[in-house]
N, C-alpha and C positions, 0 to 999 in steps of 0.2 A: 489291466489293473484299473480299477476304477477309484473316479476321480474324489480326494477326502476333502478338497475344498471346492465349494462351490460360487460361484461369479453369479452373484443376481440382481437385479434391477428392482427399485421401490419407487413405485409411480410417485411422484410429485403433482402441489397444486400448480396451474399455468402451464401444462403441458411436460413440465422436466420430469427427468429418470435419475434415481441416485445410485450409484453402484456398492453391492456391499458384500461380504466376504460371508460366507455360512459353513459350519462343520461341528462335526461330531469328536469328542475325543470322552470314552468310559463311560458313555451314555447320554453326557451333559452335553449340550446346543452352545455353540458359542457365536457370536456376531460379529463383525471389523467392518464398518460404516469406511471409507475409501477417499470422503468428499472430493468425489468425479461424479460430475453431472451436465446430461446428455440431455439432447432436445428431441423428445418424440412426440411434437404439434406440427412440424413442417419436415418435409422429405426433398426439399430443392439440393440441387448439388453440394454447396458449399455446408448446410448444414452436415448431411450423410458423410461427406468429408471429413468435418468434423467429430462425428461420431465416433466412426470408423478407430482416429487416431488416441480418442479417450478409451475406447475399447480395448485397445492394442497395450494402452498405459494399463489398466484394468487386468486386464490378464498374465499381466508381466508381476502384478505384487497379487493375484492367486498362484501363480507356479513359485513366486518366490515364499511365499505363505505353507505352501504344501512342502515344500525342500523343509522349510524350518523345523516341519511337524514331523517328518518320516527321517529327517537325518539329525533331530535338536533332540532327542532325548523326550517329546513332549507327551508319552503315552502311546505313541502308534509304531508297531514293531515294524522296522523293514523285515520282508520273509528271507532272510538267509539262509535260510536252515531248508529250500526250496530248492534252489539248485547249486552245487558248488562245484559247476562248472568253470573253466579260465576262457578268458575271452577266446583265447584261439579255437579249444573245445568246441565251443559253441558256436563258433563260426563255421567250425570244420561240419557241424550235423547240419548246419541249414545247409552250406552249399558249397558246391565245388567247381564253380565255375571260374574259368583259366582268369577273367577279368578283372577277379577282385583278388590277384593274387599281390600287388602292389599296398591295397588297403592292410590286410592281410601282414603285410611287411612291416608294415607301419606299426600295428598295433602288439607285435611280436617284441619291436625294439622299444617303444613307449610302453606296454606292461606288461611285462615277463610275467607268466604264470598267477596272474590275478583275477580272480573268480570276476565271472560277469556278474552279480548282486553287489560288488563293491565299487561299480560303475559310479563316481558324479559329477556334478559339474564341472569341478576344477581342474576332472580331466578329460572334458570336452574342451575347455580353452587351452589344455594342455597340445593336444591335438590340432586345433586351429592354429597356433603358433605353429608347430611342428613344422605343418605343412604351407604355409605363408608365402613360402617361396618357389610353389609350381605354379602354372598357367591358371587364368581362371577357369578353362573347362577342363582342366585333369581335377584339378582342386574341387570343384563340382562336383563330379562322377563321384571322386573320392569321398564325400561328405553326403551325398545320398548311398553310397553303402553304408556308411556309418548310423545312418536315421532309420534306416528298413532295419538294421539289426537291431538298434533300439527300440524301434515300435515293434518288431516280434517279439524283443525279454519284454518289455508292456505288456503286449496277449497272455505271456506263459508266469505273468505277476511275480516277476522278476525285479523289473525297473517300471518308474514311476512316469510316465506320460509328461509329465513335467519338464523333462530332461529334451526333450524337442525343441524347446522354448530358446535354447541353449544357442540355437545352431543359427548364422548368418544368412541371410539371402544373398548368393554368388549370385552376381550378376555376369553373364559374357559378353564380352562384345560381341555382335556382328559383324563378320569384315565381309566387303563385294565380294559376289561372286566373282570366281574368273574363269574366264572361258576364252573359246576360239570363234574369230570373225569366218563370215563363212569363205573369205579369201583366205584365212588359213589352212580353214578346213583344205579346200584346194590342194592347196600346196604342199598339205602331207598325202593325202591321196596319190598325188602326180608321180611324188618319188618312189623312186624303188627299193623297197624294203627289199631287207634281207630274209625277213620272212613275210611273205606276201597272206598268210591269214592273220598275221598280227594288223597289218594294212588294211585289210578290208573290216575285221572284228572293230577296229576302232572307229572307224567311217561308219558302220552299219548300228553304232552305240550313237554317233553324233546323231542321226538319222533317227532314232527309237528312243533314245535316252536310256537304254537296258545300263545295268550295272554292271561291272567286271564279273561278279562272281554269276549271273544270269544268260548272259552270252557263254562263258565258259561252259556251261553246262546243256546251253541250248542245241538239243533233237532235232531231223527231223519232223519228230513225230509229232513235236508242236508247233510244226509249221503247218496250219490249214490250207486244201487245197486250194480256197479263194484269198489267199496271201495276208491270213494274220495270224500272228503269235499269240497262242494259247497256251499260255504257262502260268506259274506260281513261282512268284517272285522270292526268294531266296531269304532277302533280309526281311520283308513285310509278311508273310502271306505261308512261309512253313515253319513250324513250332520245332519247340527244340528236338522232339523226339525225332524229328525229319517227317512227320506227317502235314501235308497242305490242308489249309483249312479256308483258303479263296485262293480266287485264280484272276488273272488279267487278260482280257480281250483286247490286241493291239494290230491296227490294220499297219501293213505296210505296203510305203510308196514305191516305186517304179525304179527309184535309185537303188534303194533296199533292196530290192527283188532282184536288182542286177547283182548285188554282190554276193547273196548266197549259191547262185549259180543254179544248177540242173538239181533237181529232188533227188535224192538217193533215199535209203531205207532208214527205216521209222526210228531205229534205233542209233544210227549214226547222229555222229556230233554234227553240227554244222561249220563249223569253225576247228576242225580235229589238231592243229598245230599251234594253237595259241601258246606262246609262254608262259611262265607262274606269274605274276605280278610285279618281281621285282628284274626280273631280266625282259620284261616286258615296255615296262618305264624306263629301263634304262635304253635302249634300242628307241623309243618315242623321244625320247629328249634328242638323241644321236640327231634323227632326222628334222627334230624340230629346227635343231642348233643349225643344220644342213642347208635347211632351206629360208633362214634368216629370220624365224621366230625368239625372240628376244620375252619369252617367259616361261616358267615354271612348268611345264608341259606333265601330266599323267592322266591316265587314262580314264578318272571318275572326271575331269574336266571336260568330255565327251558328252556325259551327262547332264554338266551344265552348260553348255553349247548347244545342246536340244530344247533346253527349258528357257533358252536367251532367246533364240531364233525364232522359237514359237512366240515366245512375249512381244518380241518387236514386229512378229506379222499381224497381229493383235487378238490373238487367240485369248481368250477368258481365262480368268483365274482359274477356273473350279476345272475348267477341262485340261490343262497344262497338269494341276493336282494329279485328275485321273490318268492323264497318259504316263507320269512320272511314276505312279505307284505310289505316292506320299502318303502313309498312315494319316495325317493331318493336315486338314490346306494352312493350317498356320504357316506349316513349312515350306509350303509352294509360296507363303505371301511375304516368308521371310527375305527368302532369295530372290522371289524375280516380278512382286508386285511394282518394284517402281525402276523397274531394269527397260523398258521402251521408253527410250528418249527420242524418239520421234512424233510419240504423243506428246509426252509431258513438254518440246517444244511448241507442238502445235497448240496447245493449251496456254503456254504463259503468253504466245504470242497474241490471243485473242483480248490481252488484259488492256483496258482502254488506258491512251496517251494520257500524261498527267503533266 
């Protein structure tokens, strides 16, 4: 849907910008002057700063300007008569993915059989309450389903672009990583699993940083005969249809190479007894409890005990990124930029006596 009010600027004398409201309603031009005004003579930090926050003001009374005109009565028809679909409906034709069946849930019990054109505000804050009392990252997840389905009735000029504006920035916390020291690693090695490829799968993830569901799955065939894995990574790297669209080149070390044993055929599992994931972890915790590890033990913690080991031998960001598989190094700098505290000792030690 495109936008019926428009946010523009009117140069000022002295360098200033004035911000003002512009739109159409039956042919006629109308004007709404804002008095917000922005400094476009100097670009140092604190002014752009500034900017920034009168912009943010700025655009919050154009989407509150455009609500008035599409839902006051002022000339400009909401298209109802376009689709009279009910939310669920319309959620059901975009997608069917098992993830958003909780969103899904939500919007069943908060609006029974109510056409997405009747979508506004008051019941995105109705929804925001609603859900107030999940985590901040369920609560997330949940509210970018909710934005993607808004800005596709946007494309299909349904709902009004405006309705974005609506929505809170969830912030998460970051908690530490947690992982295993490599004396723990040890220590579950050592003992004797009840299923001994559950024992080595996990030792061979600390070692690679592969993921539960990439080990499970791991060939043969993608083991090359100079000892690296050549695969497509599961969660990053195969599209939903199940077809790969890159692949990871991953040398393995000498420990590695010990635990998959003798080469067998191409099409063999490497790991053929692994458990499902839930009698898997529980069987890990058993031995962790066993061998007097006192934390939360599972098996994507493997994962980060590769990406810890390697930071505190002082392996680079960008290459920890690549051997982890991380879509983004953001995510390798979230978890384990400031995870060597042998550097970050050696560094504050260097700060002169005072």
């Amino acid at each position: 849907m495109k936008q019926i009010v428009k946010l523009r600027v009117k140069k000022l004398a002295k360098g200033q910008g004035s911000y003002y409201l512009d739109w159409h309603i039956d042919g006629q031009r109308h004007y709404e002057y804002l008095q917000l005004y922005i400094d476009l003579a100097h670009n140092d930090r604190e002014t752009t700063a500034r900017n920034k926050e009168i912009e943010r003001i700025a655009m919050q009374l154009r989407n509150k300007k455009e609500d008035d005109i599409i839902y006051g009565g002022s000339g400009v028809r909401r298209p109802v008569e376009k689709n009279s679909d009910t939310i669920d409906d319309y959620i059901d034709r975009l997608t069917q993915n098992p993830h958003t069946q909780l969103f899904r849930k939500h919007m069943r019990e908060l609006f029974p059989d109510m056409p997405m054109c009747k979508l506004v505000p008051r019941h995105i804050h109705q929804y925001l309450d609603y859900t107030r009392g999940y985590s901040p990252s369920t609560r997330k997840i949940q509210i970018t389903y909710f934005k993607a389905i808004i800005s596709k009735a946007n494309n299909d000029d349904i709902l009004p672009h405006s309705l974005l504006a609506e929505f809170p920035d969830i912030r998460v916390p970051v908690k530490p990583v947690t992982y295993l020291t490599p004396d723990e690693i040890r220590l579950i090695r050592d003992y004797p699993w009840v299923n001994d490829d559950n024992r080595r799968s996990f030792i061979f993830s600390c070692l690679t940083g592969l993921r539960y569901s990439d080990v499970k799955k791991l060939t043969w065939a993608e083991i090359t005969h100079d000892f690296h894995i050549q695969f497509s990574q599961q969660k990053t790297q195969i599209s939903k249809d199940g077809n790969a669209y890159a692949f990871t080149r991953l040398p393995l070390n000498e420990q590695a190479m010990q635990l998959i044993g003798e080469r067998r055929a191409d099409n063999s599992l490497v790991f053929p007894r692994m458990s499902n994931p839930p009698a898997f972890n529980k069987q890990l915790k058993i031995v962790a409890r066993k061998v007097g590890i006192n934390k939360n033990v599972h098996f994507h913690m493997a994962r980060h005990s590769c990406g810890v080991m390697l930071a505190n031998k002082g392996v680079d960001i960008y290459t920890i990124s690549k051997l982890l598989g991380h879509r983004k190094i953001e995510t390798t700098v979230k978890f384990y930029a400031n995870i060597n505290d042998e550097h970050a000792r050696e560094s504050i030690n260097k700060l002169p006596i005072i």
